[in-house]
C-alpha positions in Angstrom: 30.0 113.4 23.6 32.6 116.0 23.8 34.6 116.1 27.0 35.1 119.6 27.4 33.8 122.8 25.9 34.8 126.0 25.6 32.9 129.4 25.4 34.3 131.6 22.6 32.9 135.1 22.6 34.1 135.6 19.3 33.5 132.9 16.8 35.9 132.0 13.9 36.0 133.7 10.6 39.4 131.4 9.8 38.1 129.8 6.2 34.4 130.4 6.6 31.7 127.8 5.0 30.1 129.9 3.1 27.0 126.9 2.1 24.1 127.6 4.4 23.2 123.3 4.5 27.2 122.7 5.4 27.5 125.5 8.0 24.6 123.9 9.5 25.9 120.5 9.4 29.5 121.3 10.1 31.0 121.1 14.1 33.9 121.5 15.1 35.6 118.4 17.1 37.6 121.1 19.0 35.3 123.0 20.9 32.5 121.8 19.8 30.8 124.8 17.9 29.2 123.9 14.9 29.8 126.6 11.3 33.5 125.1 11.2 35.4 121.9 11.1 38.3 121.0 13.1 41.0 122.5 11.3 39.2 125.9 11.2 39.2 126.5 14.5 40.3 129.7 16.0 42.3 127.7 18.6 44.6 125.8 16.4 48.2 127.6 15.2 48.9 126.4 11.4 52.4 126.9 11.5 53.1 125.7 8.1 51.4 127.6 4.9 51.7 124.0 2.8 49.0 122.2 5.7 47.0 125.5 5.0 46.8 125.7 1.4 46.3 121.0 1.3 43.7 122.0 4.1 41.8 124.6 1.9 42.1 122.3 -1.5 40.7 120.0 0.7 37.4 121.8 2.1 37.2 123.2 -1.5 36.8 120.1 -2.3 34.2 118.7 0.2 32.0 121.9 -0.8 31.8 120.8 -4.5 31.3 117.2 -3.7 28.3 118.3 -1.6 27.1 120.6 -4.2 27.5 118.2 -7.2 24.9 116.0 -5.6 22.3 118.0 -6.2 22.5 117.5 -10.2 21.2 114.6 -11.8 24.2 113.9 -13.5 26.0 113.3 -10.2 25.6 109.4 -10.2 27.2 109.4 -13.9 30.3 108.3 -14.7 33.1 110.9 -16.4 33.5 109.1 -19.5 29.9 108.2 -19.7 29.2 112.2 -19.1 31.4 113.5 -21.7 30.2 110.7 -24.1 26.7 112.1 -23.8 27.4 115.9 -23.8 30.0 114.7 -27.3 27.0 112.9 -29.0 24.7 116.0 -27.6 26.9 118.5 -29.3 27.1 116.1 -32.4 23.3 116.0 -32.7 23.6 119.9 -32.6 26.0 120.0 -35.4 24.3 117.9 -37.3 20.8 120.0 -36.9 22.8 122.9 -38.3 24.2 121.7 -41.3 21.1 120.2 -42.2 19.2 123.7 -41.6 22.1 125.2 -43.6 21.9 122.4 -46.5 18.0 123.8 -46.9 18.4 127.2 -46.7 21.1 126.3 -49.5 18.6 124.2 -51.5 16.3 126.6 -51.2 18.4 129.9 -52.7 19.1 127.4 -54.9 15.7 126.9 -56.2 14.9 130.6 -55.7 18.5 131.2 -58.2 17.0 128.9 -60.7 13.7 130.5 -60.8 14.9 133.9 -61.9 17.3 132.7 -63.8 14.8 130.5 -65.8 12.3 133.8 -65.7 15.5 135.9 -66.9 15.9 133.0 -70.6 12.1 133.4 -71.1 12.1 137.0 -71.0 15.5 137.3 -73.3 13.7 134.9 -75.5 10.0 136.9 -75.3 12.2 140.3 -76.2 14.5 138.5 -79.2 11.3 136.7 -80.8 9.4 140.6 -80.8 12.8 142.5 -81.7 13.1 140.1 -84.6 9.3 140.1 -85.8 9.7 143.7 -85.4 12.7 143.6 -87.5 11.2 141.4 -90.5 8.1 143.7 -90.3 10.3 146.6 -90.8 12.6 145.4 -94.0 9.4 144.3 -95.8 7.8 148.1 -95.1 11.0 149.0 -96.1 11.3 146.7 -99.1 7.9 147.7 -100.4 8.8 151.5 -100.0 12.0 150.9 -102.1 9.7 149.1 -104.7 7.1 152.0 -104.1 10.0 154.5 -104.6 11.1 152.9 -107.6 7.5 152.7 -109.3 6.8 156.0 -108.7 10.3 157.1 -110.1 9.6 155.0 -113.4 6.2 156.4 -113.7 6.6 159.7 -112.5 9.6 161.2 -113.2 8.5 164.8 -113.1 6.8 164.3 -109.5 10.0 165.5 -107.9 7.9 166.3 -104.5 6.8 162.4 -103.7 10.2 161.2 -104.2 12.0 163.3 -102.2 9.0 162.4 -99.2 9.6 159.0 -99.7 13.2 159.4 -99.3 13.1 160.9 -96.2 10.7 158.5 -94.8 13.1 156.0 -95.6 15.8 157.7 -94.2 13.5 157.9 -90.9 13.1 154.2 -91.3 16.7 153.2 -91.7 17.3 155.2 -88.7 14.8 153.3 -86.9 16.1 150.2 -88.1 19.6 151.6 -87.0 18.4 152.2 -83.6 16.9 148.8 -83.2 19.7 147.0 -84.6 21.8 148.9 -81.7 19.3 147.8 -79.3 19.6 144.0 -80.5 23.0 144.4 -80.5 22.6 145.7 -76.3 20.5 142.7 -75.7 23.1 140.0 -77.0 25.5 142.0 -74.8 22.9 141.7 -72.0 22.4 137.9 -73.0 25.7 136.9 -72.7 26.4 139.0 -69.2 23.4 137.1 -67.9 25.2 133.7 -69.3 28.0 135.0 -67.3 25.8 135.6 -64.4 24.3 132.4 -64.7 27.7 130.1 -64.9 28.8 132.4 -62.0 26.1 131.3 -60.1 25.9 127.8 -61.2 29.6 127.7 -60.0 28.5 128.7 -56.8 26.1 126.5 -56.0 28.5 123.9 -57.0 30.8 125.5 -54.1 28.1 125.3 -51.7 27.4 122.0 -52.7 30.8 120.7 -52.4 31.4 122.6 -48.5 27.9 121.0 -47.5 29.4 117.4 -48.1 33.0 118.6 -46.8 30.9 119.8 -43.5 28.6 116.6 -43.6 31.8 114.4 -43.5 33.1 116.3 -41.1 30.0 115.6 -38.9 30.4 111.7 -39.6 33.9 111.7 -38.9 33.4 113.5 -35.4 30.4 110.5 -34.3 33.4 108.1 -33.9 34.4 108.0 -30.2 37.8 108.1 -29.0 38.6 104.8 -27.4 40.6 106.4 -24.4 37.4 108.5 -23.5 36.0 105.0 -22.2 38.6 104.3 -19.5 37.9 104.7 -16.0 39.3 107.9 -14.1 41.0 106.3 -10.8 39.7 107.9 -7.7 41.9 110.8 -6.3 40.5 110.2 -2.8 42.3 108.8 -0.3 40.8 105.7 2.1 39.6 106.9 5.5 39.5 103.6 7.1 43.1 102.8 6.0 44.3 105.8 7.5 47.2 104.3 10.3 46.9 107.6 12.7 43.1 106.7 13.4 42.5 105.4 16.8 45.5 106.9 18.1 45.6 109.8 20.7 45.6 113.0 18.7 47.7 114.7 21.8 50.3 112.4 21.4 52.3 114.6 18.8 50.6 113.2 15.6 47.4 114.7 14.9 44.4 113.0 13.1 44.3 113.1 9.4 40.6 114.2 8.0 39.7 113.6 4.3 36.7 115.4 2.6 
């Protein structure tokens, strides 16, 4: 096969093949050693560092083409690759915004709850304040009347009235105190109506960036049409090359393509 060979005591290191199937596979047309190609071997002079760096691009890319093949994706076509890892990423986007549009639904719900709870317990404590309220201006009412009955009919029973004067002072006091705490609840009512349009306004927010994102989403499923064209082959033709067939001693050498 190979008309003369030569015995190198030290083997090339000159651009390595660093693949253990390729440095199997590789020879050398040279002198016949296999771990290197051709233009890797230790007895050629590269006099020109432009033929060096096309010769590395070169092997750099034979050494992905043979890796590539390994993947199941290999036999795919670009545009039909990118079309599937765009719809891929798509489907992912669209799997988060809908976990995100029910986490939202569901603060929404859990927002609504308490706020509901919040109106039944304002309206549990303004019903008892009130009753409370009533109760205590007819105890109060019935003490004036008391007050003034026994004033009528006793005058001279100095002691009583000045007791039921002071127990109504205690109970206009009381009935200070609880007006002041009605008065603390409608300020507590109307910061929880604040509250509550603050939060209705946000969930309108949330609302209206969940359809702004879901849009979004839609408008991203439409392909571009220049994703679809066909990517030319960089390659170049082997069997068109003119310098094959010719003797490689004969001052042009033989063009390889990986």
């Amino acid at each position: 096969m190979f008309r003369r060979k030569r015995q190198l005591s030290i083997r090339s290191d000159f651009h390595r093949v660093t693949n253990s199937n390729i440095d199997k596979t590789a020879r050398c047309f040279r002198c016949g050693q296999t771990g290197h190609f051709y233009i890797q071997c230790a007895d050629i002079r590269i006099n020109s560092k432009k033929k060096l760096n096309r010769d590395f691009e070169r092997l750099s890319l034979f050494i992905q083409r043979k890796t590539c093949e390994n993947f199941p994706f290999f036999n795919l076509d670009d545009a039909e690759f990118r079309k599937a890892t765009r719809a891929n990423s798509i489907h992912f986007q669209v799997n988060l915004l809908q976990t995100s549009q029910t986490q939202i639904l569901k603060e929404k719900v859990k927002l609504e709850s308490v706020v509901d709870l919040i109106k039944e317990q304002l309206k549990e404590n303004r019903k008892s304040l009130r009753q409370e309220i009533e109760f205590l201006k007819q105890e109060n009412k019935t003490l004036k009347t008391k007050l003034q009955k026994s004033v009528s009919n006793n005058k001279n029973s100095q002691e009583e009235v000045d007791f039921l004067h002071d127990e109504n002072n205690v109970l206009s006091v009381i009935v200070r105190d609880l007006k002041d705490q009605l008065a603390d609840l409608e300020e507590k009512e109307i910061l929880n109506k604040t509250s509550i349009e603050g939060l209705a306004a946000r969930c309108l927010k949330l609302e209206t960036e969940n359809n702004a994102l879901r849009h979004k989403s839609c408008d991203c499923k439409i392909s571009n049409p220049s994703m679809s064209r066909p990517i030319q082959n960089k390659g170049q033709n082997v069997n068109n090359d003119p310098s094959r067939g010719r003797n490689p001693s004969r001052g042009r050498r033989r063009q390889y393509f990986y």
